[in-house]
NUBAGU-300866 format. One record per residue: residue in three letters; y, x, z of N, C-alpha, C in turn. Coordinates in steps of 0.2 Angstrom, whole numbers, padded with zeros to 4 digits, always signed. Layout:
N
ALAYXZYXZYXZ ...
***
This chain:
224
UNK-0030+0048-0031-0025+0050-0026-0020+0054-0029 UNK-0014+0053-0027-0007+0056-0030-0008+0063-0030 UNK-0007+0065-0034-0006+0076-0033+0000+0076-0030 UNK+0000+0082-0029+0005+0085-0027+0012+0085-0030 UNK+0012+0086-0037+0018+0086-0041+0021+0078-0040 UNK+0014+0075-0042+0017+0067-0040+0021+0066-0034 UNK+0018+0068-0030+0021+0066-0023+0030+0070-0024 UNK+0031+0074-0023+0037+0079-0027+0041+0076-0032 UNK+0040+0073-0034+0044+0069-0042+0047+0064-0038 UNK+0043+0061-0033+0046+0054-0031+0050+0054-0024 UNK+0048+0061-0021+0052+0063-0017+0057+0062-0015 UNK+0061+0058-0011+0068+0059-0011+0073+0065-0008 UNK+0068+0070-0004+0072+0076-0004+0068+0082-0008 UNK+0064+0080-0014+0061+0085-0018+0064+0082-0025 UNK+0065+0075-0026+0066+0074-0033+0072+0076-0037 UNK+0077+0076-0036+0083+0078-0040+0083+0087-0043 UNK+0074+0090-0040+0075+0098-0042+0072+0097-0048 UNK+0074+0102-0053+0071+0104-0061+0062+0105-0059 UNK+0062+0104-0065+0054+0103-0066+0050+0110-0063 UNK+0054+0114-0066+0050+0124-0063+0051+0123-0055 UNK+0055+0119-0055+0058+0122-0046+0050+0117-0043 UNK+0051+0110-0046+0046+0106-0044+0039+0111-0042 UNK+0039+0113-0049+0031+0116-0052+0031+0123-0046 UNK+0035+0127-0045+0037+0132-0040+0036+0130-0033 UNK+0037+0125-0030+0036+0123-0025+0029+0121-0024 UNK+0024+0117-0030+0021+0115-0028+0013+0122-0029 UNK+0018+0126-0031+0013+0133-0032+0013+0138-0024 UNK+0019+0135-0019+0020+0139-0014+0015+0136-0007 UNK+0013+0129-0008+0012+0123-0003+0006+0125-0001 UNK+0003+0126+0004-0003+0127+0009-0007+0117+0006 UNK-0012+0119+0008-0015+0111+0005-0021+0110+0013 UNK-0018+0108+0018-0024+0107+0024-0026+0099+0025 UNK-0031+0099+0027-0035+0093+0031-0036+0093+0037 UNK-0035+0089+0042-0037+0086+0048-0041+0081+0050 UNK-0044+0081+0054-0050+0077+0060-0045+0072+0062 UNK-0047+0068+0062-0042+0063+0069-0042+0067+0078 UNK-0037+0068+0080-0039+0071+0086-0035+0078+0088 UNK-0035+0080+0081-0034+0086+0081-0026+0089+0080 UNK-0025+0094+0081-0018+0095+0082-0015+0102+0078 UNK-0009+0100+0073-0007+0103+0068-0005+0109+0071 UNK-0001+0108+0077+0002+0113+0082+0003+0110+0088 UNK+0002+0115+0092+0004+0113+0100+0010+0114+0101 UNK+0012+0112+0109+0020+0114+0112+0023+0120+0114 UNK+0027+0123+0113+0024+0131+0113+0022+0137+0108 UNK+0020+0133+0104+0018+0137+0097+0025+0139+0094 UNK+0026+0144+0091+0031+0146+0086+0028+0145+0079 UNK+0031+0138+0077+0026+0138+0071+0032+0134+0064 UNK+0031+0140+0060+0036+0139+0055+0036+0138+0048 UNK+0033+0132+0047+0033+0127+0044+0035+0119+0042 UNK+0036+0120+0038+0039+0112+0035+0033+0108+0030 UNK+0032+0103+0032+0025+0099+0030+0028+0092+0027 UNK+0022+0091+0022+0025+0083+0019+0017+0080+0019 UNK+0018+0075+0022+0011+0072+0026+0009+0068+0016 UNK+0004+0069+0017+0000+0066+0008-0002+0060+0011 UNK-0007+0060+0016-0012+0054+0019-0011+0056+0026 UNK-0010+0048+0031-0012+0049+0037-0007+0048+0041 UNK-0006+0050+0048-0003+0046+0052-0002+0053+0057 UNK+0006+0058+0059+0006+0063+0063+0009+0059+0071 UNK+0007+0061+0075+0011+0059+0081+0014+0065+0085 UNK+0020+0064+0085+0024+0073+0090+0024+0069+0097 UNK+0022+0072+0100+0017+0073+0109+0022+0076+0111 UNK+0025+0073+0119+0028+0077+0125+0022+0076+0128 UNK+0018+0081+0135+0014+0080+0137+0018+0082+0146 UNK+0017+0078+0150+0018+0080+0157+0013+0085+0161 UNK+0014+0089+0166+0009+0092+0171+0005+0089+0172 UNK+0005+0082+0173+0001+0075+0177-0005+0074+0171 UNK-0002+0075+0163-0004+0074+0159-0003+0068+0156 UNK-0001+0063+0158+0005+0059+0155+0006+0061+0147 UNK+0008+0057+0143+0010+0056+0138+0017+0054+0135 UNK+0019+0055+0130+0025+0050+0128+0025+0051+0119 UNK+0026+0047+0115+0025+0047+0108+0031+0048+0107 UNK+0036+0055+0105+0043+0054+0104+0045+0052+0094 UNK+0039+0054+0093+0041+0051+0083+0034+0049+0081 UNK+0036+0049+0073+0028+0047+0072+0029+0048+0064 UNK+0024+0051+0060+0025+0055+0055+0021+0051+0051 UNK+0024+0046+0047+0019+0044+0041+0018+0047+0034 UNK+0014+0045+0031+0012+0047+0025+0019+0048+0019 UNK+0020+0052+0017+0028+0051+0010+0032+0056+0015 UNK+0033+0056+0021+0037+0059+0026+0037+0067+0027 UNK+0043+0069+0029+0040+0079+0031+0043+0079+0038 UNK+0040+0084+0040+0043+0085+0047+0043+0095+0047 UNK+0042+0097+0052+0044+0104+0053+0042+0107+0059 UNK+0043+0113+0062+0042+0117+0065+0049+0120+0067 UNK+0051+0121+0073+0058+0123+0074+0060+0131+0073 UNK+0053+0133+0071+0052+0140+0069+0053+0140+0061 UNK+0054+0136+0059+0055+0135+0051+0060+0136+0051 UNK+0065+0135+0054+0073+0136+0055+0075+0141+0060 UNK+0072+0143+0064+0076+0149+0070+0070+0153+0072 UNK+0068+0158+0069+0063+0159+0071+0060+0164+0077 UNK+0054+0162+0081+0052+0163+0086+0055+0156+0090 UNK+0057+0152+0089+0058+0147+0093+0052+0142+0096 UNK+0050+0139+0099+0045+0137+0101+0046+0131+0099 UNK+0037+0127+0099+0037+0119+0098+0040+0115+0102 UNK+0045+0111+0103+0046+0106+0109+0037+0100+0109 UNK+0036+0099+0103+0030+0095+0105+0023+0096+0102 UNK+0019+0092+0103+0014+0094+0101+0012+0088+0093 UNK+0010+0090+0087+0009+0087+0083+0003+0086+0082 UNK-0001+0079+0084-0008+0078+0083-0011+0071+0078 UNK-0016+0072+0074-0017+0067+0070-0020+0061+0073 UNK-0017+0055+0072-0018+0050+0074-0026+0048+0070 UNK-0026+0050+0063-0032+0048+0059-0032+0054+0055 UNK-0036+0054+0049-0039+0059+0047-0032+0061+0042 UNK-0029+0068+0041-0022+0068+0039-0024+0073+0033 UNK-0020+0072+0027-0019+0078+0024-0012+0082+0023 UNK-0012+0088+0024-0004+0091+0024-0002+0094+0015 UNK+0004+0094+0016+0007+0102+0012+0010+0105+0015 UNK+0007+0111+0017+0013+0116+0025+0017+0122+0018 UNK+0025+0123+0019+0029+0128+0016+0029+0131+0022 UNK+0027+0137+0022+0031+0142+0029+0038+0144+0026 UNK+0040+0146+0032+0048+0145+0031+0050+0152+0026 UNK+0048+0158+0026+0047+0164+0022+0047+0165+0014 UNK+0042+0157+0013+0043+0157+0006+0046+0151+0003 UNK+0047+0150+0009+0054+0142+0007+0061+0144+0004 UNK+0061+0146+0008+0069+0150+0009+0072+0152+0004 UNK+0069+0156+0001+0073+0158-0007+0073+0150-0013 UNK+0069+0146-0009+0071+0138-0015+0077+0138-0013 UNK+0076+0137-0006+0083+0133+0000+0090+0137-0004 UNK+0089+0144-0003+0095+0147-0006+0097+0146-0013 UNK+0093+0144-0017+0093+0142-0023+0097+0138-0027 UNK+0094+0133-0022+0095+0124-0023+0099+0121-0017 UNK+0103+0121-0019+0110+0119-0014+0107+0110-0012 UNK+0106+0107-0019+0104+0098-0018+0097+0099-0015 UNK+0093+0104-0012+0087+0105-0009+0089+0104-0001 UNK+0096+0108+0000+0096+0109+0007+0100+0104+0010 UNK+0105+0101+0006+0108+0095+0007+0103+0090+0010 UNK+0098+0088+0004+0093+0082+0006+0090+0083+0011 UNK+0087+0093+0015+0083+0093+0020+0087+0091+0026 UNK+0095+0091+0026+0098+0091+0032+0099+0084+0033 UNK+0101+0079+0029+0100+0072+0028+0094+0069+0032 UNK+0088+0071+0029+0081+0069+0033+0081+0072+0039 UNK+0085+0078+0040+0083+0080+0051+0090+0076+0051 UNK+0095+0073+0050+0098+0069+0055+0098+0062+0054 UNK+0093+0060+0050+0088+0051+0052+0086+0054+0056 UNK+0081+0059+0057+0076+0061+0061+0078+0063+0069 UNK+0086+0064+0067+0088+0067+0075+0090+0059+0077 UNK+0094+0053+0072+0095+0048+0076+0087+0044+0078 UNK+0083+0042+0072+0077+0040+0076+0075+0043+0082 UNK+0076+0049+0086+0074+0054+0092+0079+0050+0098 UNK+0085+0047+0094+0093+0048+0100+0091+0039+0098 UNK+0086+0035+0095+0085+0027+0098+0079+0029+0103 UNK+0074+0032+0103+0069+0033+0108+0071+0036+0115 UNK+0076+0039+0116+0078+0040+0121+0084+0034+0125 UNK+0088+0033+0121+0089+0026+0121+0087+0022+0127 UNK+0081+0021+0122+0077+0016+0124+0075+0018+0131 UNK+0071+0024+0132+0067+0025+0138+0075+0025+0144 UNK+0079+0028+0144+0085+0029+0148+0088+0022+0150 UNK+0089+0016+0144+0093+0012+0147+0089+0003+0145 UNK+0082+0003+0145+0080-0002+0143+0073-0002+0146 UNK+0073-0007+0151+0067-0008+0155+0061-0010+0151 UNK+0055-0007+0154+0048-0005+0151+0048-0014+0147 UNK+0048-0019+0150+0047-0025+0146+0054-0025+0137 UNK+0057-0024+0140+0060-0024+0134+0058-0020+0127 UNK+0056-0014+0129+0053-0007+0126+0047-0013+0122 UNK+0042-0014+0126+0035-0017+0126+0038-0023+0120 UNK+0041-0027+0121+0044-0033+0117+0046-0032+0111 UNK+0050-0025+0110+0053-0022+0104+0046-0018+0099 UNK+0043-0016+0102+0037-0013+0099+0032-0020+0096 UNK+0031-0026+0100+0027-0029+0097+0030-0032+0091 UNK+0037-0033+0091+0041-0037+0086+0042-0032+0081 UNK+0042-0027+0080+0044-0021+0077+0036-0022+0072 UNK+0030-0021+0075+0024-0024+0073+0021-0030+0069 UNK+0026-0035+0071+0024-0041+0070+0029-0045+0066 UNK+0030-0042+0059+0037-0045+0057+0037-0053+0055 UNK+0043-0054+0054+0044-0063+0054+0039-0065+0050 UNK+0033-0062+0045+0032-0065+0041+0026-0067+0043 UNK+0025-0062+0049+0017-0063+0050+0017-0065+0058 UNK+0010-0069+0061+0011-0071+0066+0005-0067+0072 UNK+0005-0061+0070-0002-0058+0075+0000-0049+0072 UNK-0003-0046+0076-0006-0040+0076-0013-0040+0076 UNK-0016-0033+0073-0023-0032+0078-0021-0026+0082 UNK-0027-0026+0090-0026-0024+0093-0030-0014+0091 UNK-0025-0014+0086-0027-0007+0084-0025-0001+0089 UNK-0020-0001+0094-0017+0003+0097-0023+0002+0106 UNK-0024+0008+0107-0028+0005+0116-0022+0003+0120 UNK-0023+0005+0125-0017+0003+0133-0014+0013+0136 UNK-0019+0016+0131-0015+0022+0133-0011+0022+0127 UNK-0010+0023+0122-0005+0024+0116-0001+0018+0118 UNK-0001+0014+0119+0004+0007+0120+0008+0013+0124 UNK+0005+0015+0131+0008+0019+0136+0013+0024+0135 UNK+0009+0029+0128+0013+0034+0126+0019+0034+0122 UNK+0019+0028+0119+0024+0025+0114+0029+0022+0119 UNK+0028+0020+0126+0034+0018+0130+0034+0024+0134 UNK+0033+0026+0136+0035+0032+0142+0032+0029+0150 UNK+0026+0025+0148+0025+0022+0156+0017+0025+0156 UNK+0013+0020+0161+0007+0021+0162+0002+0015+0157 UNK-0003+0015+0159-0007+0008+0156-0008+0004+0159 UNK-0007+0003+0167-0007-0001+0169-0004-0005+0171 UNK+0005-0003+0169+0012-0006+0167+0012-0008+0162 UNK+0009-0006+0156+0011-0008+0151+0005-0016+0150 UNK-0002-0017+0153-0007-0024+0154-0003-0026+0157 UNK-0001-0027+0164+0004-0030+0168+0007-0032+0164 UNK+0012-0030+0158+0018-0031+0156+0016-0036+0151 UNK+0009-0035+0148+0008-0038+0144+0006-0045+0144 UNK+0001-0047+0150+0000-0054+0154+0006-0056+0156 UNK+0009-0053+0158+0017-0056+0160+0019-0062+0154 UNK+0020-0057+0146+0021-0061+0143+0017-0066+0139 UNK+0010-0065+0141+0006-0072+0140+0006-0078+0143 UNK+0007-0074+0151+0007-0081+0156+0015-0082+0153 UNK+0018-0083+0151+0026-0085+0151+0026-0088+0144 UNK+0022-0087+0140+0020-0092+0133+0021-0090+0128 UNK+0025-0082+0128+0026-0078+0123+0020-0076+0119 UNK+0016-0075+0120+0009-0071+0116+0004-0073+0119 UNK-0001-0073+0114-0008-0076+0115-0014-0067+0117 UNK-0016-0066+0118-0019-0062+0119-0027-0062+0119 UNK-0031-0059+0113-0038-0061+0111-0041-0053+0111 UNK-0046-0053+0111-0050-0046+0109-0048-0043+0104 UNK-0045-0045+0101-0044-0042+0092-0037-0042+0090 UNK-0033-0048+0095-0027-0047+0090-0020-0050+0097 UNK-0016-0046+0095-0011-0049+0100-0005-0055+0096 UNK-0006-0063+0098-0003-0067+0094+0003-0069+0096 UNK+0007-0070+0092+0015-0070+0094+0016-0076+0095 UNK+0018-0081+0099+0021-0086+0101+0027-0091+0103 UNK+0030-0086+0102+0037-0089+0104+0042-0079+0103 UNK+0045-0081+0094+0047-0074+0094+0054-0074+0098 UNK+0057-0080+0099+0064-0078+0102+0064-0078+0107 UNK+0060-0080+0112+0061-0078+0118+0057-0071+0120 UNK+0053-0068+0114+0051-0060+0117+0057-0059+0114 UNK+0062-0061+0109+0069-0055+0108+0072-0057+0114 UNK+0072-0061+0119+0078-0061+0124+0076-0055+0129 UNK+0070-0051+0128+0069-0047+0131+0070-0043+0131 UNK+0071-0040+0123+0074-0033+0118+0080-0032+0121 UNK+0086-0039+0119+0092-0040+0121+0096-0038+0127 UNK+0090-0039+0132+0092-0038+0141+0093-0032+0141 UNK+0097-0027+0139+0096-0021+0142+0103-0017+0149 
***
């Protein structure tokens, strides 16, 4: 498994720093493990750190009174994300960040960041570059729930899954996370999905959902 230094050399907002800065960093980083299940922080929390995911899968949670769900990002392995307390402190979590599978972190609080930040001018450039992918990836997810009905959303996720090269998924996701990944229920989101079986789009088996006709699921994407 890659160390830490490794991970940081390859980095593309850690790698243009000198070797001490590297080596400085990687003497400052919190080293945590994760359960599947389990949650790095809740919504609400003032939690003021910046994480670079080593292994695993984070998911950031909107949770409704009802208990509803909604997946607004999704944090893979090589990636960082943050704490909005990391930047304004006493700010609270807008979401909840929970391990989809078993995760390993490197958490900087913001305390001992900061004097890098100050430092290294190409340090802070790179981190404001990755929050505004991160703020467009947030402004397609809203997008999408505002002006793109549930089938089309449902269409785009499977094709998004199922690239031209390959002709199936496995059915690794349940009918709640399908749910929390579109902003509906699971019972809209079955419905949605025999819709596109019966209609000759997808095959649907215990194990794999098979694509069958990709261009008529993208006239679905398209309808918006």
């Amino acid at each position: 498994m890659a160390t830490l230094l490794d991970l940081l050399h390859i980095h593309p907002v850690f790698s243009t720093l000198e070797a001490a800065t590297i080596n400085r960093l990687a003497g400052l980083a919190l080293d945590k493990k994760y359960r599947p299940g389990e949650s790095v922080t809740r919504a609400g929390d003032c939690w003021p750190y910046l994480f670079l995911v080593a292994e695993g899968n984070i998911l950031a949670l909107k949770e409704s009174s009802e208990g509803r769900r909604l997946i607004v990002a999704e944090i893979e392995a090589g990636e960082i994300f943050w704490g909005l307390a990391f930047f304004e402190a006493e700010m609270p979590n807008p979401v909840t960040l929970q391990c989809r599978e078993p995760a390993h972190l490197y958490l900087w609080q913001s305390g001992d960041l900061e004097p890098v930040l100050r430092e290294n001018g190409s340090l802070t450039w790179q981190l404001a570059r990755a929050m505004v992918r991160r703020m467009l990836r947030a402004s397609e997810v809203i997008e999408g729930l505002a002006f793109q009905p549930i089938a089309g959303r449902l269409a785009r996720l499977l094709l998004e899954q199922i690239p031209p090269d390959r002709q199936s998924m496995p059915r690794a996701l349940t009918l709640d996370e399908l749910a929390a990944r579109l902003g509906t229920t699971r019972e809209v989101v079955c419905r949605t999905l025999y819709r596109f079986a019966n209609g000759g789009l997808i095959d649907i088996t215990r194990t794999e959902f098979i694509l069958t006709d990709r261009d008529g699921l993208s006239r679905f994407v398209d309808n918006i």
